[in-house]
SENUDREN-702109 format. One record per residue: x, y, z of N, C-alpha, C in turn; chain. Coordinates in nm, 2 decimals. Example, Ala and Ser with C-alpha at 12.3 -4.5 7.8 and 13.67 -1.06 7.14 Angstrom:
<sites>
1.32, -0.57, 0.78, 1.23, -0.45, 0.78, 1.32, -0.33, 0.78, A
1.28, -0.22, 0.71, 1.37, -0.11, 0.71, 1.29, 0.00, 0.79, A
</sites>
This chain:
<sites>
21.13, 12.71, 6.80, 21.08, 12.83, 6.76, 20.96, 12.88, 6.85, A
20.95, 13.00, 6.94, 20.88, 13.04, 6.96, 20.74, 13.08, 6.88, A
20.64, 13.11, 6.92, 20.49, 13.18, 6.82, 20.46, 13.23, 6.92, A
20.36, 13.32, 6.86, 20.33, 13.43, 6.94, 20.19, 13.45, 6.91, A
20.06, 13.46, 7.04, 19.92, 13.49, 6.95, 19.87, 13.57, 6.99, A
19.88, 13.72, 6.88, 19.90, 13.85, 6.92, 19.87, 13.92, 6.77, A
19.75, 14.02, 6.79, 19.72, 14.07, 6.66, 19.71, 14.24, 6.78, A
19.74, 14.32, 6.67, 19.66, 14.44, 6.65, 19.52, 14.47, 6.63, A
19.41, 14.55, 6.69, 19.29, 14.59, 6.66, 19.31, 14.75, 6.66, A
19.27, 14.84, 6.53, 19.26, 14.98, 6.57, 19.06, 15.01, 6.52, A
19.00, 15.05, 6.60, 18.90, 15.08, 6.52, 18.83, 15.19, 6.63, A
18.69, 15.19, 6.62, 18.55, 15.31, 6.66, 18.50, 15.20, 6.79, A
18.50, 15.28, 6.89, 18.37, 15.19, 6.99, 18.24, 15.22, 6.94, A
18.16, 15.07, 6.97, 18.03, 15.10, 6.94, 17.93, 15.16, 7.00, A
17.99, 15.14, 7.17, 17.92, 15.15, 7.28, 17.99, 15.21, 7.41, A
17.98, 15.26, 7.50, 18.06, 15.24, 7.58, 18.12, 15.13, 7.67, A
18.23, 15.11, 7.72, 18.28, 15.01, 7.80, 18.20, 14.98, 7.86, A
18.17, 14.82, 7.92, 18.09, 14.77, 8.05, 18.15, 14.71, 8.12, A
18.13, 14.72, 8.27, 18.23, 14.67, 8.36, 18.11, 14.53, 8.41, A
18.25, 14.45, 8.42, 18.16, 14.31, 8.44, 18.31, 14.28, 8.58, A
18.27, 14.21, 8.69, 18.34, 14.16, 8.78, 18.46, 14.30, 8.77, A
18.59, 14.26, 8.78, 18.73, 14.36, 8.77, 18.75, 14.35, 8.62, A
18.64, 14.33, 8.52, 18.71, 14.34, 8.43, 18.66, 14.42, 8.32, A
18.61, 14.42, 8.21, 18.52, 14.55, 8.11, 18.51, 14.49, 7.97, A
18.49, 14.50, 7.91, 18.40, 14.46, 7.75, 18.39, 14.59, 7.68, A
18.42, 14.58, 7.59, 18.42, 14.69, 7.44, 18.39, 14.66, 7.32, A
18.28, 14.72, 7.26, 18.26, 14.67, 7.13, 18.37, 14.74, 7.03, A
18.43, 14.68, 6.93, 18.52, 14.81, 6.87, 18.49, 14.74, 6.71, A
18.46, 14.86, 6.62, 18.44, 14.85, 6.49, 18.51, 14.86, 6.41, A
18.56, 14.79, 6.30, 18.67, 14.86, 6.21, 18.62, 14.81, 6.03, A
18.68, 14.94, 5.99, 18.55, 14.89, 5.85, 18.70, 14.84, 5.70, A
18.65, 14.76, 5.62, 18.74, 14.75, 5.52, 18.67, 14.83, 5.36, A
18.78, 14.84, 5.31, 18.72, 14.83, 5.19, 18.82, 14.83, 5.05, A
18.72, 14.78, 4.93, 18.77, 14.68, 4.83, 18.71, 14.78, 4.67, A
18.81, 14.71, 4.60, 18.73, 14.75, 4.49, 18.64, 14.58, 4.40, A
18.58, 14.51, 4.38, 18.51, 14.39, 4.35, 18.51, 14.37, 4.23, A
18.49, 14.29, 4.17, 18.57, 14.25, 4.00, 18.49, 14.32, 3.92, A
18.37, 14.38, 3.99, 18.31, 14.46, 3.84, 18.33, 14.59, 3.85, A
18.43, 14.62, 3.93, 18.50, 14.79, 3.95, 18.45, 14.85, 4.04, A
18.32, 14.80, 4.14, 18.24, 14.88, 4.19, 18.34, 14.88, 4.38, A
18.34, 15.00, 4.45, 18.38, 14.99, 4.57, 18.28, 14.94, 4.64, A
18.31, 14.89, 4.74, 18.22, 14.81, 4.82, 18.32, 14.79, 4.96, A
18.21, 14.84, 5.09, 18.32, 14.85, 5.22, 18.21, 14.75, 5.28, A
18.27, 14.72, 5.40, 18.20, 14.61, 5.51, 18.28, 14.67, 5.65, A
18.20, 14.66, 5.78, 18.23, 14.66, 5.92, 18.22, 14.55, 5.92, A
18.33, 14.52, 6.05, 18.29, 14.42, 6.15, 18.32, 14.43, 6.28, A
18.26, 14.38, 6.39, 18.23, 14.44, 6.51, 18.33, 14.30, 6.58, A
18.40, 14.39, 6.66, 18.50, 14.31, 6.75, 18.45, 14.32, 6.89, A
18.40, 14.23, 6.99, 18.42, 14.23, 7.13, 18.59, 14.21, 7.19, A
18.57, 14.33, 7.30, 18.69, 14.28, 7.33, 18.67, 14.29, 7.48, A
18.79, 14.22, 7.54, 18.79, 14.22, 7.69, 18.88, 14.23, 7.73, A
18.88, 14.33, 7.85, 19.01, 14.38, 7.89, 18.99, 14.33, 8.06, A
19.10, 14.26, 8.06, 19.10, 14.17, 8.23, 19.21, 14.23, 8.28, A
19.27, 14.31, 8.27, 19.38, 14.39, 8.35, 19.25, 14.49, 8.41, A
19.30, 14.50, 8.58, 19.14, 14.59, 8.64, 19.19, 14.72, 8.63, A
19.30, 14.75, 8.63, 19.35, 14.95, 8.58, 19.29, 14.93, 8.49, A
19.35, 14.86, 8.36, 19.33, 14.94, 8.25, 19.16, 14.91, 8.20, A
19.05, 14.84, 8.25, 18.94, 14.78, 8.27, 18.85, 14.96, 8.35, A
18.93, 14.98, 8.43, 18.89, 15.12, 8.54, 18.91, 15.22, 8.46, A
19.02, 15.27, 8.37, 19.06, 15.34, 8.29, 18.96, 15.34, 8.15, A
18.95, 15.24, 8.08, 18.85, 15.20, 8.01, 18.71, 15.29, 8.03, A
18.67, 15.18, 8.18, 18.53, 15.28, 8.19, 18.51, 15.41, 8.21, A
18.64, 15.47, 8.25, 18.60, 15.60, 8.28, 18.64, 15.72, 8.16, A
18.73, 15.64, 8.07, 18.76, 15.74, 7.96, 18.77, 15.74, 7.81, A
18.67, 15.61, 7.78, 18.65, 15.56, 7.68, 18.50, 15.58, 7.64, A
18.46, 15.65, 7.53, 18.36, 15.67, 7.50, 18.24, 15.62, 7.35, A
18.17, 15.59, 7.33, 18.10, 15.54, 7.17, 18.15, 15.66, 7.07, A
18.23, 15.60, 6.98, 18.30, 15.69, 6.88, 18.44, 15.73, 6.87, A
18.47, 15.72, 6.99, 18.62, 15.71, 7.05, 18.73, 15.59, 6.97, A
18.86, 15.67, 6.86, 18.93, 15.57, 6.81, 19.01, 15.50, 6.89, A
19.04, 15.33, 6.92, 19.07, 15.28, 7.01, 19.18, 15.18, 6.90, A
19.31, 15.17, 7.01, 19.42, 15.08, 6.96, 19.44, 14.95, 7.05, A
19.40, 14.84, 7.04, 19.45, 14.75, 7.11, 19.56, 14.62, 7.07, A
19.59, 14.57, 7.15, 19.72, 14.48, 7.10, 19.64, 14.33, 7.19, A
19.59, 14.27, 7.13, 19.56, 14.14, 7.17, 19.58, 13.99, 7.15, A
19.47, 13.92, 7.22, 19.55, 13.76, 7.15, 19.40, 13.69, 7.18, A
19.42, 13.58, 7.14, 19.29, 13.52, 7.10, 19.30, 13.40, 7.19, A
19.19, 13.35, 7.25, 19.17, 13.27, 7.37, 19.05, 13.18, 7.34, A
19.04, 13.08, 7.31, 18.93, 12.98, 7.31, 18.92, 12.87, 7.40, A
18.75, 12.85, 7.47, 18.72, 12.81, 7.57, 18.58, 12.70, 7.55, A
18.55, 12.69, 7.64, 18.40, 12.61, 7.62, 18.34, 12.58, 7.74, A
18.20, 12.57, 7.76, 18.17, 12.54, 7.85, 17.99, 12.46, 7.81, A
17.96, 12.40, 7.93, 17.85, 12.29, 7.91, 17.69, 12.38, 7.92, A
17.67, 12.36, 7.82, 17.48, 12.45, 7.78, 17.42, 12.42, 7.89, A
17.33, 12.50, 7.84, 17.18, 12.43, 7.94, 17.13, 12.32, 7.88, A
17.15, 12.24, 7.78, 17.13, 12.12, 7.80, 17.22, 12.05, 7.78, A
17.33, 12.05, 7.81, 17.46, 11.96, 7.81, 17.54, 11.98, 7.74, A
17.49, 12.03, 7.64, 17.60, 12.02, 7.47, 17.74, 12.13, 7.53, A
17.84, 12.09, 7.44, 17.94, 12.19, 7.50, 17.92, 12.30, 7.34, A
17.96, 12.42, 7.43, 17.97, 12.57, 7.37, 18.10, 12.58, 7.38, A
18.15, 12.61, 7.25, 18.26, 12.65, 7.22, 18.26, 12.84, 7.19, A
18.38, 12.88, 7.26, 18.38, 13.00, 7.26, 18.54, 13.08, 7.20, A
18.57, 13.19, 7.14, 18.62, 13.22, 7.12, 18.64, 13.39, 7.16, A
18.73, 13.41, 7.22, 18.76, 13.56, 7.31, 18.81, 13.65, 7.27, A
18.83, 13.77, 7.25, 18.98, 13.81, 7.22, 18.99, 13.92, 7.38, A
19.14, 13.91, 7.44, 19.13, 13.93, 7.53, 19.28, 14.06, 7.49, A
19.23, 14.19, 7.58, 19.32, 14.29, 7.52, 19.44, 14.26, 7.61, A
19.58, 14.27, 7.56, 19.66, 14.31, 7.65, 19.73, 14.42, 7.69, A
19.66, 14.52, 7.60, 19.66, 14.68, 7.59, 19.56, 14.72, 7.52, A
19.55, 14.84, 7.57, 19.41, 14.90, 7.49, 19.41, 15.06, 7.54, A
19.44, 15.11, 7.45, 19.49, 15.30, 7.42, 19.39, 15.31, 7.34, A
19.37, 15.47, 7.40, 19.22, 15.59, 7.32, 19.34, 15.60, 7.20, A
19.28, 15.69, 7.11, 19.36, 15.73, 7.00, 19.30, 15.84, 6.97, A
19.36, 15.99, 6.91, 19.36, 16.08, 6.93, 19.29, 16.10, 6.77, A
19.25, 16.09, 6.68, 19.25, 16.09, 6.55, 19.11, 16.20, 6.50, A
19.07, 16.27, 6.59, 18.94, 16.39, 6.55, 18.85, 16.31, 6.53, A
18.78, 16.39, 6.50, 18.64, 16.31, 6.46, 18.62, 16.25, 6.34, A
18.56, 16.14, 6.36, 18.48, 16.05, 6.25, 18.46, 16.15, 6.11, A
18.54, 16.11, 5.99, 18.51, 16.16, 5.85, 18.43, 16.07, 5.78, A
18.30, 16.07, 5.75, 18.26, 15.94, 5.72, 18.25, 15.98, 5.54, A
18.28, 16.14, 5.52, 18.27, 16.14, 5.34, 18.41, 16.10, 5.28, A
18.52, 16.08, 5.37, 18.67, 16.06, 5.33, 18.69, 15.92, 5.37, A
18.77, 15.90, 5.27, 18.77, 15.73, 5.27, 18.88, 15.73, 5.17, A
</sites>
């Protein structure tokens, strides 16, 4: 049997793209929300870094991707590690885009939910 390690992200940049070496970083937000056992709604963000190592779409990124901009990515998850400044090893965890499209969706409604 094949597996496959590959999720979807849709969410808000928080920032603009930064270009690091050929490649770019994106903060991207996406918020949930619940109803909680005593009936009350209750939402939460959480802030995704992502990295896009393809250098088009990295180029593309910086130049047309903006803070607030709805963004679709298709990615996979990559864990790494490397040795601290004092030896200990750092464990790291990546998510690395394999696509990453603007998304056309108007502007932010933040009274509709």
């Amino acid at each position: 049997m094949r597996t496959t390690n590959l999720f979807i992200l849709r969410g808000r940049v928080g920032q603009a793209p930064k270009a690091f070496n050929k490649a770019a970083k994106v903060s991207v937000a996406t918020d949930r929300a619940w109803t909680d056992a005593k009936g009350e709604r209750r939402e939460e963000t959480d802030w995704v870094t992502v990295t896009i190592l393809n250098e088009k779409a990295a180029e593309w990124a910086i130049a047309n991707v903006a803070k607030g901009d709805a963004v679709y990515a298709e990615c996979r998850i990559a864990d790494g590690s490397y040795k601290g400044k004092d030896g200990e090893t750092v464990y790291t965890t990546d998510i690395i885009a394999n696509a990453f499209h603007k998304l056309d969706l108007g502007p932010r409604d933040d009274a509709a939910a």
